[in-house]
ZAKOLKE-99915 format. One record per atom (N, C-alpha, C, O, CB): x, z, y; atom name; residue number from 0. Coordinates in steps of 0.2 Angstrom, whole numbers. Glycine has a CB too. Example, Ala and Ser with C-alpha at 12.3 -4.5 7.8 and 13.67 -1.06 7.14 Angstrom:
REM residues 2
east|up|north|atom|seq
66|39|-28|N|0;
62|39|-22|CA|0;
66|39|-16|C|0;
71|42|-17|O|0;
57|45|-22|CB|0;
64|35|-11|N|1;
68|36|-5|CA|1;
64|39|0|C|1;
67|40|6|O|1;
70|29|-3|CB|1;
***
This chain:
REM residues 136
east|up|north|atom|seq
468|167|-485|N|0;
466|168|-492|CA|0;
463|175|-492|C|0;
465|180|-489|O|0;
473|168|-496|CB|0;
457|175|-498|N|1;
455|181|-496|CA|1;
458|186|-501|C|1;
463|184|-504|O|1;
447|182|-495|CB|1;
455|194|-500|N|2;
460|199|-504|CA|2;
460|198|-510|C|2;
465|200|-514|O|2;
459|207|-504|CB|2;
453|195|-512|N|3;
453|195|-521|CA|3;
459|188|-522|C|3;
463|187|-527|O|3;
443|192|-526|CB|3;
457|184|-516|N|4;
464|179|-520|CA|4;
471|180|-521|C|4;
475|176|-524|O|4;
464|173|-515|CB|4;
473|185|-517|N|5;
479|185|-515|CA|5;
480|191|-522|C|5;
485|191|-525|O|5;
480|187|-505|CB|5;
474|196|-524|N|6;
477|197|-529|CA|6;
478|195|-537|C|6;
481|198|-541|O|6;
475|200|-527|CB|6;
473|189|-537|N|7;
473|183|-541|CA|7;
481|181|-543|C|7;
484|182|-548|O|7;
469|177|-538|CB|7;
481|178|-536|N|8;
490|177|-535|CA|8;
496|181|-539|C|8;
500|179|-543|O|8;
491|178|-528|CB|8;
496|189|-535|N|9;
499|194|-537|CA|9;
499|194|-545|C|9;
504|193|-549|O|9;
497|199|-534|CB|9;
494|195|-547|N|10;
493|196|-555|CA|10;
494|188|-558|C|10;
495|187|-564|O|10;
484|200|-557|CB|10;
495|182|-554|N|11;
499|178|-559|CA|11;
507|180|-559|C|11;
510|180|-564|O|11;
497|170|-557|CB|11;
510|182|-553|N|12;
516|182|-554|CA|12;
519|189|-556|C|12;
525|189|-556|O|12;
519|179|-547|CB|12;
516|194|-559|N|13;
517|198|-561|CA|13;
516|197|-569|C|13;
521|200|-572|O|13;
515|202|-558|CB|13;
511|194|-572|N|14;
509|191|-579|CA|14;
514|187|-582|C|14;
517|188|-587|O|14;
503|187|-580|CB|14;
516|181|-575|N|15;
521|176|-578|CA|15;
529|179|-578|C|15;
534|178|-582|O|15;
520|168|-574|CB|15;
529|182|-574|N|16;
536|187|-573|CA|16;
539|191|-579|C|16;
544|189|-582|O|16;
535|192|-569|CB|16;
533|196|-580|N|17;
533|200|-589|CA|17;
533|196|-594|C|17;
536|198|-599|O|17;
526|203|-592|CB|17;
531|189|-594|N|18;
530|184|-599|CA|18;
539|182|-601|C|18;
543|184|-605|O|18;
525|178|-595|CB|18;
540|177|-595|N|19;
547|177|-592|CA|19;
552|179|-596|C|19;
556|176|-599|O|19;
547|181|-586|CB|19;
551|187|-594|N|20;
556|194|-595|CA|20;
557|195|-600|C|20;
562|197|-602|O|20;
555|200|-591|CB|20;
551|196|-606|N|21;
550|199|-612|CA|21;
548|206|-610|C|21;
548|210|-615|O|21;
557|199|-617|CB|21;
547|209|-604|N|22;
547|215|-602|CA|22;
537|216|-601|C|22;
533|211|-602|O|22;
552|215|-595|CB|22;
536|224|-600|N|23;
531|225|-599|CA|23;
527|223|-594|C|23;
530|223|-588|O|23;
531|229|-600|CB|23;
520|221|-594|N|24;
519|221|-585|CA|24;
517|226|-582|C|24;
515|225|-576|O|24;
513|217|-583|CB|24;
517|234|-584|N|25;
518|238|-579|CA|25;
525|240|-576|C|25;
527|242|-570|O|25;
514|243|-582|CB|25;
531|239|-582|N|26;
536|238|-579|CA|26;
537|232|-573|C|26;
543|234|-570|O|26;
539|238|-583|CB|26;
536|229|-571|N|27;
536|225|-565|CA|27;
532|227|-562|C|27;
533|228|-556|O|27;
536|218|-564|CB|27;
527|229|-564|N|28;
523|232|-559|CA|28;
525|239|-555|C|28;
524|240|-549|O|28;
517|232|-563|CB|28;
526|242|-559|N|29;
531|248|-555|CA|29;
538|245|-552|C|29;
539|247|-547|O|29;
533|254|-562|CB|29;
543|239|-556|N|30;
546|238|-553|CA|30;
546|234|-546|C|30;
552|233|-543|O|30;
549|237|-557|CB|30;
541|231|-543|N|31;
538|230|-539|CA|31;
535|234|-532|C|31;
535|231|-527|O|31;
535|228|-543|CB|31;
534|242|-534|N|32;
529|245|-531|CA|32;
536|249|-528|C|32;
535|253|-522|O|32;
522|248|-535|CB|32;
543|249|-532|N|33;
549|254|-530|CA|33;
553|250|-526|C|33;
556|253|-522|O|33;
553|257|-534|CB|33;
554|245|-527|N|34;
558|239|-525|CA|34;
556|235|-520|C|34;
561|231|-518|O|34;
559|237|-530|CB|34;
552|235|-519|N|35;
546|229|-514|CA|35;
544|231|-508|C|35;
545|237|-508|O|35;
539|226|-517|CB|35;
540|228|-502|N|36;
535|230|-498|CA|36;
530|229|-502|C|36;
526|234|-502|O|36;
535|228|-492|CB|36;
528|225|-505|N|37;
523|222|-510|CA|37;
516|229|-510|C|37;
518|235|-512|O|37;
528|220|-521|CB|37;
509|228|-508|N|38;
504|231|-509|CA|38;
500|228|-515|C|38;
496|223|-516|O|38;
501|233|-503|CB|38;
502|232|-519|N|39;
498|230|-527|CA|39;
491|232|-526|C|39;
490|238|-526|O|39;
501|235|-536|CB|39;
485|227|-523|N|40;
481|229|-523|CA|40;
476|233|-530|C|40;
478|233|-536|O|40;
478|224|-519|CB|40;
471|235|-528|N|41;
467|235|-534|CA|41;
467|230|-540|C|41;
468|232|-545|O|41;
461|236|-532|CB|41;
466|225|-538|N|42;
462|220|-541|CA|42;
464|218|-542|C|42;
462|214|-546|O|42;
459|217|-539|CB|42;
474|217|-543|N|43;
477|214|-547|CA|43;
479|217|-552|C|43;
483|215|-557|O|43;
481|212|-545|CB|43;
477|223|-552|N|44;
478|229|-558|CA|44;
474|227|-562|C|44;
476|225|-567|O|44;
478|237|-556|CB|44;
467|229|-560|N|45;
461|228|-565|CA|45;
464|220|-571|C|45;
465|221|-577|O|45;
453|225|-558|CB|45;
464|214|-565|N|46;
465|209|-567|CA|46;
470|209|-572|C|46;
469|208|-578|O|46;
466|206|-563|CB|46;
476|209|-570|N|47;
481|212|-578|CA|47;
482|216|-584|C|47;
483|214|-589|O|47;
486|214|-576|CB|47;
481|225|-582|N|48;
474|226|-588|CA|48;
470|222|-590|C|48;
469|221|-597|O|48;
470|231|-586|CB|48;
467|219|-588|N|49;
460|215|-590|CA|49;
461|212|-596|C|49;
459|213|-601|O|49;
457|209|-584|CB|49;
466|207|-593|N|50;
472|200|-597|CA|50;
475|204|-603|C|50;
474|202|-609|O|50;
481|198|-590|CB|50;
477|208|-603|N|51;
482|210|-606|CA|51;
477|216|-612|C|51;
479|216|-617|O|51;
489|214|-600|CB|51;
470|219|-610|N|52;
466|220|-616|CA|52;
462|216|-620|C|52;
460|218|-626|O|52;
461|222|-613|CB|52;
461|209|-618|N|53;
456|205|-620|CA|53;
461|197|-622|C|53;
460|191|-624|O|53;
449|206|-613|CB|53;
468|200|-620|N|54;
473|192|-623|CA|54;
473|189|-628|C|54;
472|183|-628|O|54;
479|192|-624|CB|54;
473|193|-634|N|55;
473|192|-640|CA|55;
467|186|-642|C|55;
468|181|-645|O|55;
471|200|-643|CB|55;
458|188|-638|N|56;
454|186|-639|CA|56;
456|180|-634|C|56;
459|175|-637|O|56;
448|190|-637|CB|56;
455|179|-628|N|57;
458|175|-625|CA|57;
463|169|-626|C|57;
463|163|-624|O|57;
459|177|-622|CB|57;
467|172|-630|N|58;
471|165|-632|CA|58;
470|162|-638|C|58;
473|156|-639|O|58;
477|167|-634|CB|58;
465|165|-642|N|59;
462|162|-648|CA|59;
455|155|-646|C|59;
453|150|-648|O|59;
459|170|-654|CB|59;
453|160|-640|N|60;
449|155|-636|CA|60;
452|145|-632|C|60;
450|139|-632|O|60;
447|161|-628|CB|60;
459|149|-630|N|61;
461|144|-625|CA|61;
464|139|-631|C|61;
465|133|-630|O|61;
467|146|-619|CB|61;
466|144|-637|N|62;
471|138|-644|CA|62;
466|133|-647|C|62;
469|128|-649|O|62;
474|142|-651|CB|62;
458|136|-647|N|63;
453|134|-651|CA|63;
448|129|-647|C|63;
444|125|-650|O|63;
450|140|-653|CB|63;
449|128|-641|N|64;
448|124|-636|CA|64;
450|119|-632|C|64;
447|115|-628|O|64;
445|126|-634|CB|64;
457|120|-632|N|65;
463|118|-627|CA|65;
465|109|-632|C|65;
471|108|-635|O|65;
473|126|-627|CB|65;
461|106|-633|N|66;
460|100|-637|CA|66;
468|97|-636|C|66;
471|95|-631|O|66;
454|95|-634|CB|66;
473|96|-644|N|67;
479|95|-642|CA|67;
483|97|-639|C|67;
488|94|-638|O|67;
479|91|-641|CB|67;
482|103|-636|N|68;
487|107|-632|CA|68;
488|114|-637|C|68;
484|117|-640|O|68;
484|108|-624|CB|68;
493|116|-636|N|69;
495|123|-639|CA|69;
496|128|-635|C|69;
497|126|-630|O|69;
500|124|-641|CB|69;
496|135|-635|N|70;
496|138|-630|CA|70;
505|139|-629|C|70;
507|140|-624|O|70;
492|144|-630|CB|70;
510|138|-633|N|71;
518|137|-631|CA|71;
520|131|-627|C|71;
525|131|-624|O|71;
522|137|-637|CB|71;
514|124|-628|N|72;
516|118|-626|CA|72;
512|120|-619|C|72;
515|117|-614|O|72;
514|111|-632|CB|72;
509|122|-617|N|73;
508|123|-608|CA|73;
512|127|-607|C|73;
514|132|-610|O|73;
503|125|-605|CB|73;
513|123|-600|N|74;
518|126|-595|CA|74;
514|135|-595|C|74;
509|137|-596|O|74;
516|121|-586|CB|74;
520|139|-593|N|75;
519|145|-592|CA|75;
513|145|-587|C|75;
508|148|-588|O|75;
525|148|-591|CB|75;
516|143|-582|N|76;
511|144|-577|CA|76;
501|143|-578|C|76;
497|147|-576|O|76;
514|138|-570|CB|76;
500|137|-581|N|77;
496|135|-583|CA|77;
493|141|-588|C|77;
487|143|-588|O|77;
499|129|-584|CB|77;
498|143|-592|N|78;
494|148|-600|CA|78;
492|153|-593|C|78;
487|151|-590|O|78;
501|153|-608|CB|78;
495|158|-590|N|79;
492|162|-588|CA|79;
487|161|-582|C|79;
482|164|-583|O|79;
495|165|-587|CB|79;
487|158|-578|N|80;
482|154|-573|CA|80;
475|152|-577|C|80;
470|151|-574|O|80;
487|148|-570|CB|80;
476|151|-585|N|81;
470|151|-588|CA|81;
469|156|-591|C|81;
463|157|-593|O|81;
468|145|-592|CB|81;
473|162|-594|N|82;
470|168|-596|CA|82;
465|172|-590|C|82;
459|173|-591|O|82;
475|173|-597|CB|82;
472|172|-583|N|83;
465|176|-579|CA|83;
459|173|-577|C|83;
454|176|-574|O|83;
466|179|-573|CB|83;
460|165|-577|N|84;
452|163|-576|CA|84;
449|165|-581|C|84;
444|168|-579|O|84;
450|155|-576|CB|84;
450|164|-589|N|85;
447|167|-594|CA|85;
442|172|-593|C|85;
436|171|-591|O|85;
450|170|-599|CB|85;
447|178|-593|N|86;
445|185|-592|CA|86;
441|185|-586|C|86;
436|188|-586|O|86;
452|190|-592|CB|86;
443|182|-580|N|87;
436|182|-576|CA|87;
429|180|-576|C|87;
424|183|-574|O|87;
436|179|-572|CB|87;
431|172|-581|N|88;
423|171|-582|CA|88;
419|173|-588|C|88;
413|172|-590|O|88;
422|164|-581|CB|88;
423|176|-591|N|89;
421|181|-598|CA|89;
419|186|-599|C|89;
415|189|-603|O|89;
424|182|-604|CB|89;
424|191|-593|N|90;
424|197|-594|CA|90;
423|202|-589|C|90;
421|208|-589|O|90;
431|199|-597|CB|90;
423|198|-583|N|91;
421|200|-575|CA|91;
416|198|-574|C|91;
415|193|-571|O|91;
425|199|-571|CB|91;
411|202|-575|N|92;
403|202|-572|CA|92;
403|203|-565|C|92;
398|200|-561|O|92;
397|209|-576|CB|92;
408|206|-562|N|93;
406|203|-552|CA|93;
412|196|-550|C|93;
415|194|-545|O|93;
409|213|-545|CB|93;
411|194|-554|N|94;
415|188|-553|CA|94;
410|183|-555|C|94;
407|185|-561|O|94;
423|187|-556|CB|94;
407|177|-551|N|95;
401|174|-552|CA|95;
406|167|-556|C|95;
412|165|-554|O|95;
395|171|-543|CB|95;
403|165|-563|N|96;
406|162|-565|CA|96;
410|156|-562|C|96;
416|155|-563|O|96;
404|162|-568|CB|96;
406|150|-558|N|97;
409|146|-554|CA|97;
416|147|-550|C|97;
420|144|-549|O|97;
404|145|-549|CB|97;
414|154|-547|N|98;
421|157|-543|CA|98;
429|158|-548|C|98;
434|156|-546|O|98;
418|165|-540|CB|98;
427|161|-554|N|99;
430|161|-558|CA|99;
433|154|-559|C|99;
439|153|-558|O|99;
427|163|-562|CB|99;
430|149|-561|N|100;
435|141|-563|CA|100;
436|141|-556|C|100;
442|140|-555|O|100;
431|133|-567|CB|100;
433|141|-550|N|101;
436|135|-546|CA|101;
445|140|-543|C|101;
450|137|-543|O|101;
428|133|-537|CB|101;
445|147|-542|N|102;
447|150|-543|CA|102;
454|149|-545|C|102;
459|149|-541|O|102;
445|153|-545|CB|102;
454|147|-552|N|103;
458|145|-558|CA|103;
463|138|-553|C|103;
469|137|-552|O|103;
452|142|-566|CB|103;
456|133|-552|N|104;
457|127|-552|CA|104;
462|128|-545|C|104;
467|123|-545|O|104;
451|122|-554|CB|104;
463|131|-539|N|105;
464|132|-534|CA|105;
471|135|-534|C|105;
476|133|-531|O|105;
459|135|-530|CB|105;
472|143|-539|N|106;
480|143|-537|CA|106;
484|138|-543|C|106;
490|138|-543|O|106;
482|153|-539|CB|106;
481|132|-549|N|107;
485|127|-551|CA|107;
486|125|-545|C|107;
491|127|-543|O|107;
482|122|-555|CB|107;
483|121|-542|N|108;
484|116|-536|CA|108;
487|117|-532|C|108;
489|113|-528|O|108;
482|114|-532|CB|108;
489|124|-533|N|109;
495|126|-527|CA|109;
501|129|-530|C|109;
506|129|-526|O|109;
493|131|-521|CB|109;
503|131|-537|N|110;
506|132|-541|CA|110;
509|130|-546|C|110;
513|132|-549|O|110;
505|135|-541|CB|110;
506|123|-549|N|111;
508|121|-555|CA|111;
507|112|-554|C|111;
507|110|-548|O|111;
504|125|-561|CB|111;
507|110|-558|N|112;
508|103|-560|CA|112;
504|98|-556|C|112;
501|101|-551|O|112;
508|102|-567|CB|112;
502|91|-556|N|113;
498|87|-552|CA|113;
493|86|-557|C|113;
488|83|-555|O|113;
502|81|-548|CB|113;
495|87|-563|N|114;
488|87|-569|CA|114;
484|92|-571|C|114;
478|93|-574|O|114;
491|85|-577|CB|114;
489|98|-568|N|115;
487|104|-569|CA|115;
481|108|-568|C|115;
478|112|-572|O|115;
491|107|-566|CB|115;
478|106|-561|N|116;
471|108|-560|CA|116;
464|103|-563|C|116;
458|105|-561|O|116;
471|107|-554|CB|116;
465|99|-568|N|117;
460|93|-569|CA|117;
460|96|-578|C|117;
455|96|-582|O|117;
464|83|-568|CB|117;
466|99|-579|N|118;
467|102|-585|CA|118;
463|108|-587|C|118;
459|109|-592|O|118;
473|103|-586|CB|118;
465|115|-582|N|119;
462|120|-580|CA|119;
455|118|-580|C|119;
452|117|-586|O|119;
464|122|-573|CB|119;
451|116|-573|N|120;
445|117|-574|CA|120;
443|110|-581|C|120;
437|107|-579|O|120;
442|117|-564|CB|120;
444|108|-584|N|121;
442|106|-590|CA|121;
441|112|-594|C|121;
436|114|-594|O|121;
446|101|-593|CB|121;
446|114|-597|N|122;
448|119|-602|CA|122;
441|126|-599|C|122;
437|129|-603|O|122;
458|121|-600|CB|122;
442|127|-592|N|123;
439|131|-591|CA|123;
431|131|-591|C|123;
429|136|-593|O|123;
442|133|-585|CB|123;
426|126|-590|N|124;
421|121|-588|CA|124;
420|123|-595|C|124;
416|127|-596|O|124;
423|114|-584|CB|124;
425|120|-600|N|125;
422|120|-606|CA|125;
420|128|-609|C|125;
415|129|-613|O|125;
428|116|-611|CB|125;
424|134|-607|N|126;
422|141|-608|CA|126;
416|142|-606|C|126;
412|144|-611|O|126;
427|147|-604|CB|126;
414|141|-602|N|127;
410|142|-597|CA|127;
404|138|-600|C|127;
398|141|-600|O|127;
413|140|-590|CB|127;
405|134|-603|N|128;
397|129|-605|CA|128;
397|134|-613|C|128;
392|134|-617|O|128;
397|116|-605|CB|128;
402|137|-616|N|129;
402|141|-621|CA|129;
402|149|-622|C|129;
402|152|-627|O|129;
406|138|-624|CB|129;
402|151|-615|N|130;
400|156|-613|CA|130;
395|162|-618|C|130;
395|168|-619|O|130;
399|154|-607|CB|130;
390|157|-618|N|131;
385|162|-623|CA|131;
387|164|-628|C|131;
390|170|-628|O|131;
378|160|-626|CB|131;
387|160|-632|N|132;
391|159|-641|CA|132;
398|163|-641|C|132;
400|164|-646|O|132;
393|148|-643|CB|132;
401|164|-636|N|133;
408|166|-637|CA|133;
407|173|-636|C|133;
412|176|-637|O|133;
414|162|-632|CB|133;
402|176|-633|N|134;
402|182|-631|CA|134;
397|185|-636|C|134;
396|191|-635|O|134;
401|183|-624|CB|134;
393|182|-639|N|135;
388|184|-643|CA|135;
391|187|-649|C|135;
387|189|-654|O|135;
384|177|-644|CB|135;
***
């Protein structure tokens, strides 16, 4: 796995953790960095700042396109696993968008449901072909 993935990873189980907890994500994030061997790379920092600046927008995106789905009625795993694909393929200009969904669709497949990735890269596929208009 390479470092951006592994910090993809990190920053889901730190998002969904805070989520979880009702707690902050820099608190795990600190409670992580005192408590852990865990190296919080860069990039999962960026990533969760990222998330956590631009949520607000992002969830009104995933609620307004997520056809029949709510964002309470997905699995936890699932809501965030499509915020930071969001925020990557919206908000991270060195992330090429393609990489962004497939991204997304790769830690579902290994973290969440057997529908989970078909949903993702739908949901996500669809940002992405609305990409202009949503940033415009």
């Amino acid at each position: 796995m390479s470092a951006r993935g592994k910090a993809r990873t990190r920053a889901l189980e730190v998002l969904f953790e805070a989520e979880q907890r009702s707690v902050s994500v820099f608190e795990v994030l600190q409670s992580r960095r005192e408590k852990t061997d865990q190296i919080i790379n860069p990039y999962t920092v960026e990533i969760v700042e990222g998330v956590l600046a631009k949520q607000s927008t992002i969830d009104e995106f995933l609620q307004t396109y997520a056809q029949g789905w709510t964002l309470e009625r997905m699995p936890g795993v699932d809501r965030i696993i499509l915020r930071i694909g969001t925020w990557e393929l919206l908000y991270n200009d060195d992330i090429p968008d393609g990489v962004a969904v497939s991204e997304a669709v790769a830690l579902a497949k290994t973290l969440s449901t057997d529908e989970s990735p078909a949903f993702v890269n739908g949901l996500l596929g669809r940002l992405q072909q609305l990409k202009p208009s949503l940033l415009a």
